[in-house]
C-alpha positions as CSV (number, residue, x, y, z in Angstrom):
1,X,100.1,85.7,103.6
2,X,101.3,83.0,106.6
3,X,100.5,79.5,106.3
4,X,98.7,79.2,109.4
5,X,99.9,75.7,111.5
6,X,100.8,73.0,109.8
7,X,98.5,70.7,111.4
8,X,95.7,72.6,110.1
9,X,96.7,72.6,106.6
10,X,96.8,68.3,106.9
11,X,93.3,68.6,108.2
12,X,91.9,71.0,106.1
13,X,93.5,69.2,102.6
14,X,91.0,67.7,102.0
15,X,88.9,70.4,100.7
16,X,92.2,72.2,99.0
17,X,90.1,71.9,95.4
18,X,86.6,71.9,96.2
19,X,84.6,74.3,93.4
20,X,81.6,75.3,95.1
21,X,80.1,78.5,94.4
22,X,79.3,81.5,96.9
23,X,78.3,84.2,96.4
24,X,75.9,87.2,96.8
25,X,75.7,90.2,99.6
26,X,75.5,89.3,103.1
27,X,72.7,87.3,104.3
28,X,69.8,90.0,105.9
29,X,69.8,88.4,109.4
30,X,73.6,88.3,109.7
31,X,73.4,91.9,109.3
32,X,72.4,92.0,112.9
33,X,75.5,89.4,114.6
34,X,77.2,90.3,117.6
35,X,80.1,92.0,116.6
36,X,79.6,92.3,112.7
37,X,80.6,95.8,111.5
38,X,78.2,98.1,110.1
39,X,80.5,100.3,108.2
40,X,83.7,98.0,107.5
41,X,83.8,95.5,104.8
42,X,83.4,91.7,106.0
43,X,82.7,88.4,104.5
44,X,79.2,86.9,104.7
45,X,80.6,84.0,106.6
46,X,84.3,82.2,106.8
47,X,87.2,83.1,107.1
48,X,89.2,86.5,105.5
49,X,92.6,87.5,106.2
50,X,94.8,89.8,103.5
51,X,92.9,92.4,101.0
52,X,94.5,91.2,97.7
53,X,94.6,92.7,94.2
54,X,92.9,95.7,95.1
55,X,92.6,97.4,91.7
56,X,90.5,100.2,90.3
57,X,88.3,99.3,86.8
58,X,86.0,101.2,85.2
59,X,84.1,102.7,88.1
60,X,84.4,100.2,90.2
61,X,86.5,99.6,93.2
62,X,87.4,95.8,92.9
63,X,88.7,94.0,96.7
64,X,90.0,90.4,96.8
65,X,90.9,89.1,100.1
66,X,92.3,86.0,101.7
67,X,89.0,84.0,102.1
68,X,88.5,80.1,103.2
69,X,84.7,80.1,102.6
70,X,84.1,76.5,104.5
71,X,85.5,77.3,107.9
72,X,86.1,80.7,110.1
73,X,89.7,79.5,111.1
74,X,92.5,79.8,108.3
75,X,92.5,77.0,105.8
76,X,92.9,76.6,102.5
77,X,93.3,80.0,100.5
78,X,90.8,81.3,97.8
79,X,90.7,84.8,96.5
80,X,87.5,86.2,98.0
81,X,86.1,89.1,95.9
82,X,84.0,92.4,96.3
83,X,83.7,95.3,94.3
84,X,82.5,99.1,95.0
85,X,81.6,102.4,93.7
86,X,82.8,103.8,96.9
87,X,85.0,101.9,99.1
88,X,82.0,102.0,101.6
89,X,79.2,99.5,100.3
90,X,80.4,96.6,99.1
91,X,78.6,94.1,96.7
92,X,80.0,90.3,97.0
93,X,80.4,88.8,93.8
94,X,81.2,85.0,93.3
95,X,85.1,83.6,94.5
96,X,87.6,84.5,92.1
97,X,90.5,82.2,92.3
98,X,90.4,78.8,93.9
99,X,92.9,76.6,94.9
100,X,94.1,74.0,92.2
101,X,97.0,71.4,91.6
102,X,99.8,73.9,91.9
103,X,98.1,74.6,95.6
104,X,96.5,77.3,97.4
105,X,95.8,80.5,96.1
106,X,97.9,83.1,98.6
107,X,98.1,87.3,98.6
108,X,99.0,89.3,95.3
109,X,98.2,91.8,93.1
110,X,96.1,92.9,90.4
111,X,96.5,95.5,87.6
112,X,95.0,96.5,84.4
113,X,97.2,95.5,81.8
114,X,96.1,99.0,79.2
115,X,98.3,98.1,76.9
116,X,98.4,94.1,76.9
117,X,101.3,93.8,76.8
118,X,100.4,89.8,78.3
119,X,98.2,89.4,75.1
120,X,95.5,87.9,77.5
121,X,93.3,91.2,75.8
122,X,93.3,94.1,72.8
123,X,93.8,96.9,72.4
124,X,90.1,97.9,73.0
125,X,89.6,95.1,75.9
126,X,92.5,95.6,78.1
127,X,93.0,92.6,80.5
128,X,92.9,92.7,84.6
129,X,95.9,90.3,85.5
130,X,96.1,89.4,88.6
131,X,99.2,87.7,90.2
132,X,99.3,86.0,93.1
133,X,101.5,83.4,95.1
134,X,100.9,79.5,94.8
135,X,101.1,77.7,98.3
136,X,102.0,73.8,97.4
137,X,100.6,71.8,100.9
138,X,102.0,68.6,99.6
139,X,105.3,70.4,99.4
140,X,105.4,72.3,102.4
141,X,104.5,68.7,104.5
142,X,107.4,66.6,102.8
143,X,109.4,69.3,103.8
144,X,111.0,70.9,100.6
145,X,111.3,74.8,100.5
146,X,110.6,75.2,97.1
147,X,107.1,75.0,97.4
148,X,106.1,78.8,97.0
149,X,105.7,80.1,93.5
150,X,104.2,83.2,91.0
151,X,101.2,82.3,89.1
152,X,98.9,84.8,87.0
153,X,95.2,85.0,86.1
154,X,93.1,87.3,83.8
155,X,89.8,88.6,83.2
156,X,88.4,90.1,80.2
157,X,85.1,91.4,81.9
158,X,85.4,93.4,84.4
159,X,87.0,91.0,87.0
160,X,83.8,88.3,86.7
161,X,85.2,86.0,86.0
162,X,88.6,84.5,85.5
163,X,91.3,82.5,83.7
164,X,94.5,81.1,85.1
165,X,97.4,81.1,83.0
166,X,98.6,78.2,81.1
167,X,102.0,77.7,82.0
168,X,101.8,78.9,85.1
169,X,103.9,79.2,87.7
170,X,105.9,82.4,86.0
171,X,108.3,82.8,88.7
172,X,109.6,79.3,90.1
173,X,111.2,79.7,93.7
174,X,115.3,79.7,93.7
175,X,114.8,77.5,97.3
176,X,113.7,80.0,99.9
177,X,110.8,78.7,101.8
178,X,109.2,82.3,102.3
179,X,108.8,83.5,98.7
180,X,105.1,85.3,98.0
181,X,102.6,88.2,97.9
182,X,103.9,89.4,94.5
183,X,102.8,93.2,94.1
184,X,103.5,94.2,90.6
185,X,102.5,97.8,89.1
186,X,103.9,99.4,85.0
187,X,107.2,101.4,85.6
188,X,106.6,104.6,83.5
189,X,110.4,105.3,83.8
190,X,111.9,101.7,83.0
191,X,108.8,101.1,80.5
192,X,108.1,97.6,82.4
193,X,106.6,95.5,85.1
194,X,108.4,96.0,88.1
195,X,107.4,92.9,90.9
196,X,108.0,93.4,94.4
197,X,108.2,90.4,96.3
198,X,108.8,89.3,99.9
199,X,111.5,86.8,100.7
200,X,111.7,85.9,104.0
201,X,113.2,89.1,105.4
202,X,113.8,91.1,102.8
203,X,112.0,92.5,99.5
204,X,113.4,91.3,96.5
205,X,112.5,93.7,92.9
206,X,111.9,91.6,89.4
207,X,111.1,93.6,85.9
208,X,109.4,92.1,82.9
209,X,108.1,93.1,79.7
210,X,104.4,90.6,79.3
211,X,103.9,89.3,83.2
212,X,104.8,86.1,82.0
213,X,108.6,85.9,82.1
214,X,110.7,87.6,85.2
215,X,114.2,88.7,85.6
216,X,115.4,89.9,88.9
217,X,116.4,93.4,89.5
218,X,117.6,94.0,93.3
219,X,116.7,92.9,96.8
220,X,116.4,95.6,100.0
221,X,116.2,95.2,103.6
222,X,118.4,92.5,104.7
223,X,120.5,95.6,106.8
224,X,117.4,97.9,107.3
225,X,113.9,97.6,109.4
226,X,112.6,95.6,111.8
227,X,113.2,91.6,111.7
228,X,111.5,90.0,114.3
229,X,109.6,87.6,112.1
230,X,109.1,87.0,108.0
231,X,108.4,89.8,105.9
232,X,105.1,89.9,103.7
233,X,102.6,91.8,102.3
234,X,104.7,94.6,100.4
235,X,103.6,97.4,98.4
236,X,105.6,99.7,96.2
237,X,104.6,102.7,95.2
238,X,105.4,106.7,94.2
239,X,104.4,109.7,96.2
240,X,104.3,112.8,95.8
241,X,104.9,115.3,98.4
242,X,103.2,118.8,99.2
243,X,105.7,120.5,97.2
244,X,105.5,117.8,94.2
245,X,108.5,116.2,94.6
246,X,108.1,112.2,94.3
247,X,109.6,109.8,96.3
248,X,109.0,106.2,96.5
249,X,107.3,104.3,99.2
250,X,107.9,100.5,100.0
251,X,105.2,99.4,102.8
252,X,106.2,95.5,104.2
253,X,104.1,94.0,106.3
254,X,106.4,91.5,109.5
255,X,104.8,89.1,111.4
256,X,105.7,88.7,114.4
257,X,107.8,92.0,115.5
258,X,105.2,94.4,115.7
259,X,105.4,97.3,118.0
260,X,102.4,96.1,120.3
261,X,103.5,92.4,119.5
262,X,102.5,90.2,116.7
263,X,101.6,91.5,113.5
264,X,101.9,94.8,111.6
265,X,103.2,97.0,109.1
266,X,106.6,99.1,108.9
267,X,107.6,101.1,105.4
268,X,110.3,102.9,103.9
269,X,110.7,106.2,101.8
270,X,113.3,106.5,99.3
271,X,114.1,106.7,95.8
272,X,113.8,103.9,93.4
273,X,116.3,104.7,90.0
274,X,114.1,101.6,88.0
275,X,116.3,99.0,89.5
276,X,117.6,99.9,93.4
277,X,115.6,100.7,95.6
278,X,117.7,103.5,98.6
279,X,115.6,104.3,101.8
280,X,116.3,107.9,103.0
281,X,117.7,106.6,106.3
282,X,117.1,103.7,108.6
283,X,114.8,104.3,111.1
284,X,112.0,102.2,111.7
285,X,108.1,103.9,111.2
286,X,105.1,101.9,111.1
287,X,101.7,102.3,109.2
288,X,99.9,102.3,112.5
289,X,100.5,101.7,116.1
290,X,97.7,99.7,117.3
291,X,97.6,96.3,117.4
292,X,95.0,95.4,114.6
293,X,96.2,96.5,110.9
294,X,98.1,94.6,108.7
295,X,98.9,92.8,105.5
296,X,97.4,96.5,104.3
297,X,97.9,97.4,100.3
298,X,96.8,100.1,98.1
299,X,94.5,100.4,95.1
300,X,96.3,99.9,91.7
301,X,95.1,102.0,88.6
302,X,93.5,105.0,90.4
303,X,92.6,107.5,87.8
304,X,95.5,110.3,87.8
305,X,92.0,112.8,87.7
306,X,91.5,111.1,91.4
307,X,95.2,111.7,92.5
308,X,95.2,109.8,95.5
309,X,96.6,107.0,96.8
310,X,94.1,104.6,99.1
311,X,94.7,102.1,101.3
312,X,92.8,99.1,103.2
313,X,94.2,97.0,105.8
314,X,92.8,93.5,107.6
315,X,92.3,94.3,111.0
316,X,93.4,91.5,113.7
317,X,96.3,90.2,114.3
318,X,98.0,86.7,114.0
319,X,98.6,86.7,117.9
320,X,94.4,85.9,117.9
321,X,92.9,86.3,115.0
322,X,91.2,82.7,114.6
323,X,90.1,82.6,118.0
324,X,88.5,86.3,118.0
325,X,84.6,86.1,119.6
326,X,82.9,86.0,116.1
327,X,80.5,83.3,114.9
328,X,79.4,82.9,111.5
329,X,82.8,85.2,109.9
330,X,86.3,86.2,111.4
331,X,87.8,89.9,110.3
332,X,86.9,92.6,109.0
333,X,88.8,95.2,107.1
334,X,90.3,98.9,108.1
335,X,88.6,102.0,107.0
336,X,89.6,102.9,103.7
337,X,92.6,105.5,103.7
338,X,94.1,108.5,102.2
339,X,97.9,108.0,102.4
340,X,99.8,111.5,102.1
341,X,103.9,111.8,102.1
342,X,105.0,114.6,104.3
343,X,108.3,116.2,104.8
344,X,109.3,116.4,108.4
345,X,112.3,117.8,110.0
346,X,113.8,114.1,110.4
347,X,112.9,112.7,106.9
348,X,109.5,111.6,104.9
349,X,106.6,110.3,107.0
350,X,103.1,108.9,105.7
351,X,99.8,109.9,107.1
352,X,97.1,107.8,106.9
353,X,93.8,110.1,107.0
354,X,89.9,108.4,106.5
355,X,89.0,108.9,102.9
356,X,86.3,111.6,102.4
357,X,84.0,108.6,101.2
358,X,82.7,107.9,104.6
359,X,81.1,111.4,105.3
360,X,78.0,110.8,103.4
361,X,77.1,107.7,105.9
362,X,77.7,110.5,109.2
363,X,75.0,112.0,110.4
364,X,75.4,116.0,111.5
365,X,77.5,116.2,114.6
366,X,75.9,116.7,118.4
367,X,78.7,118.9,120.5
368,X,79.0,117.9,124.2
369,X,80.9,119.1,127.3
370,X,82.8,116.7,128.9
371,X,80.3,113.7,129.0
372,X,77.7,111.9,127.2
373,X,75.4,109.2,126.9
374,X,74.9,108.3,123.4
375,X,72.3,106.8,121.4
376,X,74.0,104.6,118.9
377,X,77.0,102.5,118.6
378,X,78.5,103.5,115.6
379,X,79.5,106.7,115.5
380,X,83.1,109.5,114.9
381,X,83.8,111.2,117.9
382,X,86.3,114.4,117.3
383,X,87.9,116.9,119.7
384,X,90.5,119.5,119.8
385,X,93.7,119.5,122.4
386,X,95.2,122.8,123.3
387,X,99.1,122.1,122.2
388,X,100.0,124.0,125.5
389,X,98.1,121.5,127.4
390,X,98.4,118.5,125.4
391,X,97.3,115.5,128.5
392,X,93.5,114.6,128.2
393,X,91.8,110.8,129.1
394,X,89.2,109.9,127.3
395,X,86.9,107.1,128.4
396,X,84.0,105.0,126.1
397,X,81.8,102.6,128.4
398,X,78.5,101.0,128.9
399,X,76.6,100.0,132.1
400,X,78.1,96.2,132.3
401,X,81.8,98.0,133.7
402,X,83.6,97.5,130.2
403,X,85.6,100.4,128.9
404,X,88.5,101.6,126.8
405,X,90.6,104.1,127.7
406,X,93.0,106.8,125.7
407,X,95.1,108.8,127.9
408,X,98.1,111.1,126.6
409,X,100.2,112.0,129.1
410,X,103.5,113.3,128.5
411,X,105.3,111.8,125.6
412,X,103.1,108.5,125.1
413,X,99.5,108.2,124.3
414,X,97.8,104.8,125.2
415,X,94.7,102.7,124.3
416,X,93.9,100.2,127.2
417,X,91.7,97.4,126.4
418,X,92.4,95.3,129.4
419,X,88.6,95.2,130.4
420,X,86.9,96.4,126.9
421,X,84.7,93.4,127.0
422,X,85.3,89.7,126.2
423,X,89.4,89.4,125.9
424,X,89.4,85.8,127.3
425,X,89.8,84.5,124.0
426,X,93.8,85.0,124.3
427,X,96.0,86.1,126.4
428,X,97.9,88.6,124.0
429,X,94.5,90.4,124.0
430,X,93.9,92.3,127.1
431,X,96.8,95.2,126.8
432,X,97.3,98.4,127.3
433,X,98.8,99.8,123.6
434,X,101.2,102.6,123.9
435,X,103.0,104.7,120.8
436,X,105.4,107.5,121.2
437,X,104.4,111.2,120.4
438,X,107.0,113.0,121.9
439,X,107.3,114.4,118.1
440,X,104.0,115.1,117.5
441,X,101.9,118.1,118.6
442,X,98.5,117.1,119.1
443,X,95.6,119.2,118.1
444,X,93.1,117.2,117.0
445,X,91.5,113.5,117.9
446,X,89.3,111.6,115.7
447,X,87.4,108.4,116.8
448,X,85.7,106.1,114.3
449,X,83.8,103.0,116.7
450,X,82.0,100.2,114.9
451,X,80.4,97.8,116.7
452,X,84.0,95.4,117.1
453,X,86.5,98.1,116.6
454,X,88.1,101.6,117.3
455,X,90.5,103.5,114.7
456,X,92.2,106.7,116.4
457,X,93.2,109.2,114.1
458,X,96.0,111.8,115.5
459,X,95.7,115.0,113.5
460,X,93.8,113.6,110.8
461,X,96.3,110.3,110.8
462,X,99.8,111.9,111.4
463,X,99.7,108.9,113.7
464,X,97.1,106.1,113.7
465,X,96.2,103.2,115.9
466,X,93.2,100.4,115.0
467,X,92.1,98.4,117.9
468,X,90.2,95.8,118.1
469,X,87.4,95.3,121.0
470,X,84.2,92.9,121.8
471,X,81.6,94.8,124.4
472,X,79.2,92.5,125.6
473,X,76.8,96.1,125.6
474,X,77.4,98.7,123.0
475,X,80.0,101.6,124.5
476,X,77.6,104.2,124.9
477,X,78.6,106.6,128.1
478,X,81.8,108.9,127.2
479,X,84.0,110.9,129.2
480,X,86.1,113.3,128.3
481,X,88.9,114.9,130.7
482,X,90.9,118.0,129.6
483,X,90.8,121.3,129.7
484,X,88.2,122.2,127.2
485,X,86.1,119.0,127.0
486,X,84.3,120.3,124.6
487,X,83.5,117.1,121.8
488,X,81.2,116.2,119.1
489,X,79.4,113.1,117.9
490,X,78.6,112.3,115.0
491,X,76.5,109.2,114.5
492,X,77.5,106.9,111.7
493,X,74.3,105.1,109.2
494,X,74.9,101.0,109.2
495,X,75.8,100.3,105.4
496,X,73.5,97.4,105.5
497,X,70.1,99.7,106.2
């Protein structure tokens, strides 16, 4: 989480503390807003950045974001909250964690502590702890670099409501001005906590016994990944592979320094011994090669029955995401996703596949040949490509001449959104998005369009690019161009209706 301008923090003071309520699901006209998804989780109105503390409890899928409820620019952080029995409709439940005298409440974590070992529960009521990064304005204006540090929270009903620690902060900053977005999950090997923090560019590791007191383990990165801006966002995790091997992944999120500019995600697979962490080699992959998903985390406490691990990324980028065409909100997140660790010839590599969760919501696929006009806006368009003949272009449009198009030709696939709609709004908008697949055989395409976004899915997310886009008129005329241009449509039910 990036403090946004300073000049908007001194205006926006002001309102650091204020204890308002809000709450409830979204309002029934805004349903209806130009641009506001119908299958993607957004706030009823303000601003949202990060997902934070994403944690599973109980049957419920609980989603805390980066929310400023009194504007729909960045401002003062507050934990926005949500929860879900599916990952697909969302229920908005009061704000979690304001801001307070230790500042504003940046991105964390959140886990359920089953064997309190913080003593914030029992045995029988096992705490969810949240941990999250204090932002001091005062400090950052008079110029100290101190003013980062780790605070905690709990709940003893079922994430409701929730009470910050006494002595908080628990991890006080050593004097590095980037110091936040603590993700902490219970090392079953090391029988602790293990933290993993960002620090300006680089990940720093810290263990501890209650999530009150911190000792530092290692730090990663300085020597490895991409630095073209400050690190954030991390995630730390074990995989396992097809063959059940486990390796560790470490997802950090850099801003700028993205491959299509501006924000995104890159991540490392390696092995972690309970105090180092080694990445198998030193290339840089990323998460996803479009332009719009980033600061994404997983779900902590996942039941082992489930075995998967599922992630949800903020779509937009920094380069324009307070300016973006909305109205009464700005962002929205990513589809929720099945991350997968698969050994390649050249090392580990994550896919990043739609969870199965969304298939009740899509309606039986309609096949086509070669074009189509369609009859609804939100839809998953798939295809096949013959791997001996892998170019094809694929064109979405509506009647007012704005389109997107995905072409693959030789080694790089593209995504242009250079007349998609309304791209005024910043100049960093209106590109054409290219990634690399001269290592990837393509055989299948999947296309998941709201009514503000487009999330390509190369063989079932072997490679993955989120886009945002703002038609004036709903994209409904699509072209294919291949060999076979056989495709299918399948419409997609607002989660609203």
């Amino acid at each position: 989480m990036r403090a946004f301008s300073t000049f908007l923090i001194l205006v926006l003071i002001v309102t650091a503390c204020q204890q308002q309520k809000r709450s409830g699901n979204i309002a029934v006209g805004g349903t209806n807003e130009l641009f506001r998804s119908q299958f993607h989780f957004t706030p009823e109105s303000g601003w949202m950045n990060d997902p934070n503390g994403m944690v599973y409890y109980d049957g419920e899928y609980h989603l805390f974001y980066q929310y400023y409820p009194d504007s729909t620019v960045w401002g003062p952080m507050h934990w926005g909250h949500a929860i879900s029995k599916d990952m697909i409709h969302w229920e908005r439940l009061p704000i979690a964690l304001y801001p307070d005298s230790l500042g504003y409440i940046f991105s964390g974590s959140a886990v359920v502590d089953w064997k309190n070992t913080s003593g914030f529960g029992t045995a029988q009521t096992p705490p969810i702890v949240a941990i999250y990064t204090y932002h001091d304005p005062k400090g950052d204006q008079s110029g100290r670099i101190d003013f980062q540090t780790q605070g905690i929270a709990f709940s003893l009903d079922k994430g409701r409501t929730w009470n910050k620690y006494e002595r908080n902060p628990v991890l006080a900053n050593p004097g590095i001005r980037d110091f936040r977005d603590p993700k902490v999950s219970w090392n079953e090997v090391s029988n602790q906590w293990v933290m993993t923090l960002a620090v300006k560019d680089h990940i720093e590791f810290y263990a501890s016994l209650d999530l009150k007191k911190w000792d530092k383990l290692s730090e990663f990165g300085k020597t490895i990944g991409e630095h073209g801006g400050v690190w954030e966002c991390p995630d730390f995790f074990p995989l396992k592979d097809e063959q059940g091997d486990i390796n560790w992944v470490l997802l950090a999120s850099i801003n700028p320094g993205g491959p299509q500019g501006g924000s995104a995600t890159q991540y490392f697979v390696g092995k972690f011994d309970g105090k180092n962490f080694t990445s198998q080699d030193t290339l840089t992959r990323w998460i996803d090669y479009g332009a719009d998903n980033y600061a994404g985390v997983t779900w902590s406490d996942i039941p082992s029955q489930d075995g998967r691990r599922l992630f949800l990324g903020w779509m937009s980028n920094w380069q324009y995401a307070n300016v973006v065409p909305t109205k009464a909100w700005r962002s929205a997140t990513t589809l929720p996703r099945n991350v997968k660790l698969i050994k390649k010839s050249n090392g580990y590599e994550l896919e990043f596949a739609p969870v199965d969760e969304i298939l009740p919501i899509q309606q039986e696929p309609v096949i086509y040949d070669g074009t189509a006009k369609i009859e609804s806006s939100l839809f998953m368009m798939e295809f096949d490509v013959d791997e001996a003949v892998q170019d094809f272009t694929l064109t979405l449009s509506n009647d007012q001449h704005e389109k997107i198009i995905i072409d693959v030709k030789g080694s790089r696939l593209s995504l242009d959104r250079t007349f998609s709609g309304i791209i005024d709004f910043n100049p960093d908008f209106p590109a054409i998005h290219t990634m690399n697949i001269h290592d990837v055989a393509i055989h299948n395409i999947k296309l998941y369009v709201d009514q503000a976004s487009v999330e390509l899915f190369v063989n079932n997310g072997e490679r993955v690019m989120t886009e945002l886009v703002f038609p004036t008129k709903s994209y409904n005329l699509i072209k294919l161009e291949q060999e076979n241009p056989k495709f299918k449509i399948s419409y997609i039910s607002s989660i609203w209706k």
